[in-house]
C-alpha positions as CSV (number, residue, x, y, z in Angstrom):
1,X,151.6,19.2,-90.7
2,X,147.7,19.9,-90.3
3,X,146.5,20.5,-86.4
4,X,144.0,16.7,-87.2
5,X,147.6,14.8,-87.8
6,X,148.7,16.0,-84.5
7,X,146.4,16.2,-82.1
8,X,143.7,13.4,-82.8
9,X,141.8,14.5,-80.5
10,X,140.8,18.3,-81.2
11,X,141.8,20.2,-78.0
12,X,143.6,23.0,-77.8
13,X,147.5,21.7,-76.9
14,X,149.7,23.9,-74.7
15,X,152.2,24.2,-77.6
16,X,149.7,26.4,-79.5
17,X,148.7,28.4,-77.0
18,X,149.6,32.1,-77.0
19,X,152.7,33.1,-75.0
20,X,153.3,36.5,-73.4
21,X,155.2,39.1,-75.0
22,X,157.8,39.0,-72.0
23,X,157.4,34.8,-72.2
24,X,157.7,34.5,-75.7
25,X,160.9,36.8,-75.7
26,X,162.6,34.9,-72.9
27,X,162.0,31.7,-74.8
28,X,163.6,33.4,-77.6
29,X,166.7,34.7,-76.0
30,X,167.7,31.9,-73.3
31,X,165.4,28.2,-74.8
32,X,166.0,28.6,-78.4
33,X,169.8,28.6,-78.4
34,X,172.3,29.4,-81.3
35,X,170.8,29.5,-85.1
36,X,172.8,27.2,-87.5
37,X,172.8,28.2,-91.5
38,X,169.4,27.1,-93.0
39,X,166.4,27.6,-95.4
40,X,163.2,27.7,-93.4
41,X,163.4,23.4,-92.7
42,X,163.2,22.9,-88.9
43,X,163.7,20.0,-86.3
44,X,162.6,20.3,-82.7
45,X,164.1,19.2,-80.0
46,X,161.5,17.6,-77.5
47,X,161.6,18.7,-74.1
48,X,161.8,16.4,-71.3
49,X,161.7,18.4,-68.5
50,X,158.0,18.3,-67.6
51,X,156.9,15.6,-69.5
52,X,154.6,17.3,-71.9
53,X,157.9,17.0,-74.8
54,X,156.8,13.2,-75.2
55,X,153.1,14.4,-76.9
56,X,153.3,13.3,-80.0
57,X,152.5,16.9,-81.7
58,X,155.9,17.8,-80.3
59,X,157.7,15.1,-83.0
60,X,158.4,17.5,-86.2
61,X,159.9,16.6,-89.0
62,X,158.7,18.7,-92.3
63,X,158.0,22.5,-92.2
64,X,156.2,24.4,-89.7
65,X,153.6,26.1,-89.5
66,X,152.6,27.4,-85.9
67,X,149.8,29.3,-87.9
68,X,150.4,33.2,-85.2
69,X,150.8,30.5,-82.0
70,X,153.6,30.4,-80.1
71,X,156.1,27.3,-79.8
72,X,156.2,26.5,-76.2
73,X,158.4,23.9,-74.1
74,X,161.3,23.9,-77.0
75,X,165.0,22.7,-75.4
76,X,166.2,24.2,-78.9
77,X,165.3,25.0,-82.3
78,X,167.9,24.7,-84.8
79,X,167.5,25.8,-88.8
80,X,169.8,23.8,-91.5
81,X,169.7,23.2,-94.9
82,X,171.5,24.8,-97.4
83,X,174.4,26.7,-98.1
84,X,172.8,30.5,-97.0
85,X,172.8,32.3,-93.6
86,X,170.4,33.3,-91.9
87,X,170.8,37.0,-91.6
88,X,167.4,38.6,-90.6
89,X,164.5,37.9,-88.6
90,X,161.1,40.0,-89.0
91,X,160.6,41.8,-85.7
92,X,161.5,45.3,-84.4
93,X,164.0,44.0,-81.7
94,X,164.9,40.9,-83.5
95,X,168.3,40.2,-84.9
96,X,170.9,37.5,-85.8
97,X,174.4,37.7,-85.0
98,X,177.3,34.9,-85.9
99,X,173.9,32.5,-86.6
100,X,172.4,33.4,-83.1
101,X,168.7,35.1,-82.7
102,X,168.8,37.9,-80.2
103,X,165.8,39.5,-78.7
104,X,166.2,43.4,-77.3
105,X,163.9,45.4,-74.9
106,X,161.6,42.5,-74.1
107,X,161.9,42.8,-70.3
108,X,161.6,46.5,-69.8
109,X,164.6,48.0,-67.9
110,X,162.0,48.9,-64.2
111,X,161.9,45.1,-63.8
112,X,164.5,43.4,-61.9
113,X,164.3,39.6,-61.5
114,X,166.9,38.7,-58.8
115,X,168.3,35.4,-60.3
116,X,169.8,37.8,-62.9
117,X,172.2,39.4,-60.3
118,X,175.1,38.1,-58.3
119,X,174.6,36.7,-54.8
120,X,175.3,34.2,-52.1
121,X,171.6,34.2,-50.5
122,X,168.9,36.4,-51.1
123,X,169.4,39.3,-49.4
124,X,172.4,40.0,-51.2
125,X,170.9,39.6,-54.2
126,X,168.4,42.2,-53.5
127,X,170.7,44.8,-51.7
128,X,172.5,44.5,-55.3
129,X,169.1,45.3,-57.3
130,X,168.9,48.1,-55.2
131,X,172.3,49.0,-55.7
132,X,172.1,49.2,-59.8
133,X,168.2,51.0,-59.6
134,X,168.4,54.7,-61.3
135,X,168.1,57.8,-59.9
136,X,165.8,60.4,-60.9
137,X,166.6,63.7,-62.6
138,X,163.9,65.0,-60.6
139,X,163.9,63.4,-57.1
140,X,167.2,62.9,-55.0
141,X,165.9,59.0,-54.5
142,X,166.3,56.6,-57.1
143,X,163.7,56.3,-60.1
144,X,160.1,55.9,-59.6
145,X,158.3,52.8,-61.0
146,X,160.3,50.0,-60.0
147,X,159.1,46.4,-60.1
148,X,161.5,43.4,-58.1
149,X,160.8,40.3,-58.7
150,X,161.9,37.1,-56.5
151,X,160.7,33.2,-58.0
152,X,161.5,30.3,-56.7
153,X,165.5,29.9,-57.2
154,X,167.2,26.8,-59.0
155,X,168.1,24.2,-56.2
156,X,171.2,24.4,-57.6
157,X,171.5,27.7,-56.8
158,X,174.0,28.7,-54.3
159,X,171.8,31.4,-52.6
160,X,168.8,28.3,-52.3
161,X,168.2,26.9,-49.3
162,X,169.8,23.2,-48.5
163,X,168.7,22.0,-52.3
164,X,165.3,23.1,-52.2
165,X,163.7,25.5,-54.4
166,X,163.7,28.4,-51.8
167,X,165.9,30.9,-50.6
168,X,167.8,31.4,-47.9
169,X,168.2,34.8,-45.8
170,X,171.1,35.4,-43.4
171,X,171.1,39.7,-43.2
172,X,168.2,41.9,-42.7
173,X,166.9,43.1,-46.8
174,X,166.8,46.7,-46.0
175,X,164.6,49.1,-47.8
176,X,164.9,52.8,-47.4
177,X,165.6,56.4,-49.0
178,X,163.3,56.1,-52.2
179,X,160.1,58.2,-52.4
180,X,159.2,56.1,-55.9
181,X,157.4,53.2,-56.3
182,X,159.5,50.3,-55.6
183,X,156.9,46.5,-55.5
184,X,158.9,43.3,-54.1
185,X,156.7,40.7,-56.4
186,X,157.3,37.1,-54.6
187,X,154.4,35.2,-56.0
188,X,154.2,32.1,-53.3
189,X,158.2,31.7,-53.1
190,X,159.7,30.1,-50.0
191,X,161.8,32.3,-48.0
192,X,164.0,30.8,-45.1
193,X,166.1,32.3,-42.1
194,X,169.4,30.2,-42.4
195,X,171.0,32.3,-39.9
196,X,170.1,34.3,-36.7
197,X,168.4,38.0,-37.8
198,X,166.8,40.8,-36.6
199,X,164.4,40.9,-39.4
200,X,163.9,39.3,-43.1
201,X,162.9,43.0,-44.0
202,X,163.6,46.7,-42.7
203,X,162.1,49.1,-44.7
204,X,161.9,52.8,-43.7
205,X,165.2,53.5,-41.3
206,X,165.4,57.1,-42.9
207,X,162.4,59.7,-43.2
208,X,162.4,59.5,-47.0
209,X,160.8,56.2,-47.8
210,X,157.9,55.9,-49.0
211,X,155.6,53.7,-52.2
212,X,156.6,50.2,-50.7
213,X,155.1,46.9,-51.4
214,X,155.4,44.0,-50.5
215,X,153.5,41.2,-52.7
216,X,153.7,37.0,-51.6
217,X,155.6,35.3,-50.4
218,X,156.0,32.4,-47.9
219,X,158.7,33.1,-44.9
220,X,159.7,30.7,-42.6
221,X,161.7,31.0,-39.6
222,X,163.1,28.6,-36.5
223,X,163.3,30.5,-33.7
224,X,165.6,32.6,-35.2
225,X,163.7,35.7,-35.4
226,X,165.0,38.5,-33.2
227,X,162.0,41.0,-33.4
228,X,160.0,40.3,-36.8
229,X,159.6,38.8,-40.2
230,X,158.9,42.3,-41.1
231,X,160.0,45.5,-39.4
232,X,158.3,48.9,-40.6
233,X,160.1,51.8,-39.1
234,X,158.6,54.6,-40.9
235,X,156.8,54.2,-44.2
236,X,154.8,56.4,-46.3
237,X,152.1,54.5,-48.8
238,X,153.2,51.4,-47.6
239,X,151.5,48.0,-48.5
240,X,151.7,44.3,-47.5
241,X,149.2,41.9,-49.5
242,X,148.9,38.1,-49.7
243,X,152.2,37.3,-47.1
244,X,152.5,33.9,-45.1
245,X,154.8,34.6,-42.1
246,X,155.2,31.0,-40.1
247,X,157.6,30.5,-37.1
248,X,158.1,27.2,-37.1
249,X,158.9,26.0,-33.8
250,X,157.2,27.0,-31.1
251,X,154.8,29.8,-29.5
252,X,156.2,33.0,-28.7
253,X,159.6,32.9,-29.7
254,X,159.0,35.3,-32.3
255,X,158.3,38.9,-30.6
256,X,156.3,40.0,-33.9
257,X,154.9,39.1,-37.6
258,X,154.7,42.8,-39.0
259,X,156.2,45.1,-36.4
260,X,155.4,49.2,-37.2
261,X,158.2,50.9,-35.3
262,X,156.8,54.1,-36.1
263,X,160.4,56.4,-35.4
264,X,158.8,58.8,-37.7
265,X,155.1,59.6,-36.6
266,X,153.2,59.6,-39.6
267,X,153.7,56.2,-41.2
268,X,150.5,54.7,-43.4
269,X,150.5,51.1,-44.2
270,X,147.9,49.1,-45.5
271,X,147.7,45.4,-44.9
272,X,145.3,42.9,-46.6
273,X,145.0,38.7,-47.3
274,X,147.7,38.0,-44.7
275,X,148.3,35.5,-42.5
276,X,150.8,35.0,-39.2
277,X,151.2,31.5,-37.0
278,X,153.4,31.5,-33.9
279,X,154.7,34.6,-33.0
280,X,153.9,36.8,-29.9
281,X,151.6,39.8,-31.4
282,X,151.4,39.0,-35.0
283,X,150.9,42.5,-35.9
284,X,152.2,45.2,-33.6
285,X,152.1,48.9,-34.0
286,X,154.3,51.0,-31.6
287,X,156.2,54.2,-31.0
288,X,159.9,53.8,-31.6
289,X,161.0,57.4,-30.5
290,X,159.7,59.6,-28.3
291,X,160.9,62.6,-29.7
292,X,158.6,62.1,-32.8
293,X,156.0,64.9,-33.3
294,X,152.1,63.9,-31.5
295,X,153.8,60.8,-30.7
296,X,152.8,57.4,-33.2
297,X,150.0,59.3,-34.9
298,X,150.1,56.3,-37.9
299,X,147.7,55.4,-40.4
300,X,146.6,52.1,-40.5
301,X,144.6,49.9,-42.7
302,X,144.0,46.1,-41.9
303,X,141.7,44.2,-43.7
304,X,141.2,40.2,-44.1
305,X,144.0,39.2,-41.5
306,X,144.6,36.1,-39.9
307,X,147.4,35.8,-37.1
308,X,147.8,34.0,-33.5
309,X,150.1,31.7,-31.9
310,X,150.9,34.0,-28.9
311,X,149.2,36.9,-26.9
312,X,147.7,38.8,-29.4
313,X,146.5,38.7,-33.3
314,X,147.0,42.7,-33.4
315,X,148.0,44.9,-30.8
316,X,148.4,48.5,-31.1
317,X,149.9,51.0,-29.3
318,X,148.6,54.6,-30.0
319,X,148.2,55.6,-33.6
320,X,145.2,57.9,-35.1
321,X,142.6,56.4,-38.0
322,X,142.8,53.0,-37.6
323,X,140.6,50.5,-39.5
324,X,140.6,46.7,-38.5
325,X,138.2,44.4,-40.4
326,X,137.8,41.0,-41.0
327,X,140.6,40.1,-37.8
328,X,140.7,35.9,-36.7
329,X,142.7,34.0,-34.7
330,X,143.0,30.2,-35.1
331,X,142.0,27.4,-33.8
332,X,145.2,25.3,-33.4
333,X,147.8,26.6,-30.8
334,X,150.5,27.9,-33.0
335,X,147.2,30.1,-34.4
336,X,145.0,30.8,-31.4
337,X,145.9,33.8,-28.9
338,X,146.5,33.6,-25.1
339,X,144.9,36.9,-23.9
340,X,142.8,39.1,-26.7
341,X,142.4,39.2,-30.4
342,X,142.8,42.8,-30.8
343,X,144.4,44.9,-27.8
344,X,144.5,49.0,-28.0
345,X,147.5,50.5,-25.5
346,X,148.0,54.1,-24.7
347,X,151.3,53.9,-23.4
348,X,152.8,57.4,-25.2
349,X,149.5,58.8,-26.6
350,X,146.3,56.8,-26.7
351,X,144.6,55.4,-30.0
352,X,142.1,57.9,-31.6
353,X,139.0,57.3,-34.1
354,X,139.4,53.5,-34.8
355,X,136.8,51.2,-36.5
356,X,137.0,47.4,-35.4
357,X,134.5,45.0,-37.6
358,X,134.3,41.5,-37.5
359,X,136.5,39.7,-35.2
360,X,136.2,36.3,-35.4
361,X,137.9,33.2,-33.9
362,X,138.3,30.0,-36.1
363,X,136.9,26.2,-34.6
364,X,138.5,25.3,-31.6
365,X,140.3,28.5,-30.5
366,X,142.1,28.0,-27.3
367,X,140.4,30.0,-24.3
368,X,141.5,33.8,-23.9
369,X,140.5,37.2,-22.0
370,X,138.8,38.7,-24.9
371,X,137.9,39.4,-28.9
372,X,138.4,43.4,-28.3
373,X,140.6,45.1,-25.6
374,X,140.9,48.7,-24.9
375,X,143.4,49.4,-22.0
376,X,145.1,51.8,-20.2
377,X,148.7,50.9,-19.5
378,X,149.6,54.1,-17.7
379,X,148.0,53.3,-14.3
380,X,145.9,56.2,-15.3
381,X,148.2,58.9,-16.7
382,X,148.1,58.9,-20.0
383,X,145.4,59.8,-22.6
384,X,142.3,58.3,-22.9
385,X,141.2,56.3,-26.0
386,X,138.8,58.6,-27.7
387,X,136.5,57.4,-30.4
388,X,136.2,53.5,-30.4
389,X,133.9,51.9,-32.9
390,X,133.4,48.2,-32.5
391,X,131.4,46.0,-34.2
392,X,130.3,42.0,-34.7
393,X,132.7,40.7,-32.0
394,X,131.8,37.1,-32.3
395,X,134.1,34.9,-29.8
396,X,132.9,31.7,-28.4
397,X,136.2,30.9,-26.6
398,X,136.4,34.3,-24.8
399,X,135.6,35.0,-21.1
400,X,134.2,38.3,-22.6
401,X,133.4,39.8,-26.0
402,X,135.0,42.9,-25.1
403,X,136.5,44.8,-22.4
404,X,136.9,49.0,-22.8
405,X,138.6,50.2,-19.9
406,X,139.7,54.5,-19.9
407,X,137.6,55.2,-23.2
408,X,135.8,58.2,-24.0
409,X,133.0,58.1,-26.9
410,X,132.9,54.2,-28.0
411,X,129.9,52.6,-29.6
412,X,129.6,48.6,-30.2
413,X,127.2,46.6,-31.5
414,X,126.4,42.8,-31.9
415,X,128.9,41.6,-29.3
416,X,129.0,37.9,-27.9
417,X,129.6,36.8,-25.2
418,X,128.4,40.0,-23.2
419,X,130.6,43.0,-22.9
420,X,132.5,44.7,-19.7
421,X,133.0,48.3,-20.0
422,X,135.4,49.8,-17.0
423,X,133.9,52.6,-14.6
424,X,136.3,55.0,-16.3
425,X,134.3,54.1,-20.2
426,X,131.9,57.1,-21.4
427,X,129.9,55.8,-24.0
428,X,127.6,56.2,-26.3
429,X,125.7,53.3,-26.9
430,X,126.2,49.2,-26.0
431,X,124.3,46.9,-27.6
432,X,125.2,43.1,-27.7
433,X,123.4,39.8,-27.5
434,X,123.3,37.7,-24.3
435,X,121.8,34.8,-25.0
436,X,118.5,35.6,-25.7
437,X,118.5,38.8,-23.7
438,X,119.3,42.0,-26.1
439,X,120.1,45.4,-24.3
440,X,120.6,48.8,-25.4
441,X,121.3,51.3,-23.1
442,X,122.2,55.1,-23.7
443,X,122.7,57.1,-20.7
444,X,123.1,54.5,-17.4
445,X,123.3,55.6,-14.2
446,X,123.7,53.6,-10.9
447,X,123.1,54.8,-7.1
448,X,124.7,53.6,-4.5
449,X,123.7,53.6,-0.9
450,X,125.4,52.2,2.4
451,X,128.7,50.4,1.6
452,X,127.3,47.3,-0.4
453,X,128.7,46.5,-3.9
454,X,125.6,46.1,-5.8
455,X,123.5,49.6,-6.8
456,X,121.0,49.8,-5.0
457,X,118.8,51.6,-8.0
458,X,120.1,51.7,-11.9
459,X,118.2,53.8,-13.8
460,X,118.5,52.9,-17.4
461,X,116.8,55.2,-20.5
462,X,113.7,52.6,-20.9
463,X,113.2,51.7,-17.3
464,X,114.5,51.6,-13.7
465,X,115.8,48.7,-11.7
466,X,116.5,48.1,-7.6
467,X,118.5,45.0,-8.2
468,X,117.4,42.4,-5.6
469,X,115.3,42.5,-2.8
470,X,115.3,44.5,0.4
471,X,114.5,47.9,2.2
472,X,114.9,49.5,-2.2
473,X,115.4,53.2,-2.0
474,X,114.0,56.8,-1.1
475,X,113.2,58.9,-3.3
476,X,112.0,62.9,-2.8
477,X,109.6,64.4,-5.5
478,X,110.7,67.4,-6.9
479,X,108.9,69.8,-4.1
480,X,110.1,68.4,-1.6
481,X,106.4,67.7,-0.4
482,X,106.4,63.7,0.0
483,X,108.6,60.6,-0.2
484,X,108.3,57.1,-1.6
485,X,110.2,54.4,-1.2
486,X,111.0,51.8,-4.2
487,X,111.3,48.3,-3.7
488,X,111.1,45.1,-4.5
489,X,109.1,42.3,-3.6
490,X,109.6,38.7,-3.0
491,X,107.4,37.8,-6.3
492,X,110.0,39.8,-8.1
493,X,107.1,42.9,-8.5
494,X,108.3,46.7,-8.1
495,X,106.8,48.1,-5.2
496,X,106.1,51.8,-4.3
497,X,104.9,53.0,-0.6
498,X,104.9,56.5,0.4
499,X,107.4,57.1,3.7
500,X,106.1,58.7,6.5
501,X,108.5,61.2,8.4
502,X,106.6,61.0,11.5
């Protein structure tokens, strides 16, 4: 049958595609079904299932050809004629047995799809691939290099959720004690909390865990979250990319998105393309022991983030390298925040040489206290924040761009609206846009005289100001030899006058 009978008009059809080693093996082992004796004549079965078996290149009758494509979207292929066997099949891990074609080692033995093991709901499907991984000869963990993969379930499944084609959770899927590689692949598969939990995943409860990912995946909860969608509690090389984490009902009633526990003091995650909606800090970092060495000294990496529907998008308490960029909150309520965007504590140690770029709101943000938050939550006992970089802090929404209370060494730049830096802040450099003022300041000081508020002289690096008008200030010249007083007039003008002791 030549390609012009069957497809009149010239495109390339899905059935001759190419198809994946690992697709074209599955096909062969689970869609092709039992071989019956033949001599090379075949029939196909169309395949209803999405439509495309009612093309009419799908209708074969005489011998085929596929010419090196692959025969996609068959129900079954069965081979009858006359009175010989079919006994062999070209191909390394091809073979016929009793009539039927079996395929070996097309799905290589580190990949785990979780439909292939028993289970009631997804998490004990999972604690069972875990169960039957390897362990090294090498390592005391199991086996480096493993890949887990979760698709969308039949609705038919027991384990899927109320008929739909996503699973349901009812126990935490804890993840610890394996220093290999071990990736959760989810693709965009729905994930539901059918049952009150602490967490959808634990990962890290021992101090040998390390090489996790988590890849996809769309979780949903209904107020049935206890303390996170995800709860970190010591990682090494850990990594969450491409994740939707949605309570669905309601602000706050989800403590955390992404919580890093941090019992173990020297966690490193990395998080990137993820997004959070109604839970009360959708990323929070925090100590979870006090006996840990230098206290939560984590690592932490968080790029292209999106997450709001409670206080905070990220806040983070202590920690040491810390790289935020590309942070947002929504617009809509179960997206916006209700005090800052990004909030640095120092309850147990304070957070050291971090870099915060582009913070962003989305149209429509609810009103809040600020893009950037530095503060000290030890009424002045604990350690300062040392080494604060902040920059592009864009938040139309905010009473203030940021606020750096307790901070020693920060530098920001390109801040709106304007800034407030505490009395306590020793910084470097401020520079920020107010309107169509710019300022940049590098060593400010402010003198006070009498018990009024307002400084009565701030000398700046590029000029010096008596705020206001009245009596100004005295000052002495260096000898000692004559006084002049500095003031301002009614026109606004500075206005010098030497002082007269007499």
């Amino acid at each position: 049958m030549s390609d012009d009978d069957t497809r009149p008009d010239g495109s390339e059809s899905p059935a001759n595609l190419p198809l994946s080693r690992r697709g074209a093996l599955a096909a062969l082992g689970t869609g092709l079904g039992g071989l019956l004796a033949g001599t090379g004549a075949a029939s196909a079965q169309e395949d209803t299932g999405n439509g495309n078996g009612n093309q009419p290149w799908y209708d074969w009758d005489a011998d085929v050809d596929a010419g090196e494509h692959a025969l996609t979207g068959l129900g079954s292929l069965s081979m009858a004629g006359g009175d010989a066997s079919i006994s062999e099949f070209t191909g390394a891990n091809l073979s016929v047995t009793d009539g039927t074609l079996n395929a070996s080692g097309g799905v290589p033995d580190s990949i785990h799809v979780v439909t292939e093991y028993p289970g009631e709901t997804l998490d004990q499907k999972v604690d069972n691939v875990l169960e039957a991984l390897p362990e090294g000869d090498d390592i005391p963990n199991q086996q480096p290099g493993h890949r887990i993969v979760i698709p969308a379930p039949d609705p038919e499944d027991p384990a899927a959720a109320d008929g739909l084609p996503a699973w349901r959770v009812e126990s935490p899927m804890t993840i610890g004690n394996n220093t290999g590689k071990l990736v959760f692949d989810m693709g965009w598969t729905l994930i539901y909390a059918t049952d009150t939990i602490e967490s959808f995943f634990v990962i890290g409860p021992d101090e040998k865990t390390e090489n996790i990912t988590l890849n996809g995946g769309m979780f949903y909860a209904k107020q049935n979250l206890e303390r996170s969608f995800v709860d970190i509690q010591g990682l090494g090389h850990g990594h969450l990319s491409r994740m939707y984490l949605q309570n669905l009902e309601g602000r706050n009633t989800v403590p955390a998105g992404v919580r890093l526990a941090d019992y173990h003091g020297s966690s490193e995650l990395t998080v990137h393309d993820t997004e959070v909606t109604g839970c009360t800090d959708a990323f929070l970092a925090e100590h979870g022991n006090d006996d840990v060495p230098y206290g939560p000294a984590f690592d932490l990496d968080i790029y292209n983030w999106r997450g709001g529907g409670g206080e905070h998008s990220i806040r983070i308490d202590g920690g040491a390298t810390i790289n935020l960029d590309s942070i947002q909150c929504g617009g809509h309520p179960l997206q916006s925040v209700s005090e800052s965007i990004v909030k640095l504590e120092n309850s147990v140690t304070s957070v050291r040489k971090v870099s915060i770029q582009n913070v962003r709101e989305r149209h429509n943000a609810m009103e809040y206290h600020s893009g950037v938050t530095v503060a000290d939550v030890t009424d002045g006992e604990g350690d300062r924040h040392d080494g604060v970089y902040i920059q592009n802090v864009d938040c139309y929404n905010a009473e203030v761009g940021t606020d750096l209370e307790y901070v020693t060494h920060y530098d920001q730049q390109n801040v709106r609206p304007a800034p407030t830096v505490g009395d306590d802040a020793e910084g470097s450099t401020r520079w920020f846009d107010d309107g169509v003022e710019r300022r940049q300041t590098h060593d400010s000081h402010a003198f006070h005289a009498g018990d009024g508020e307002e400084a009565s002289l701030v000398v700046d690096d590029t000029d010096v100001r008596v705020p206001g008008a009245g009596d100004g200030v005295v000052l002495t010249t260096p000898d000692g030899s004559a006084r002049y007083r500095v003031s301002v007039d009614n026109d606004g003008s500075l206005v010098t006058e030497e002082v007269d002791d007499e």
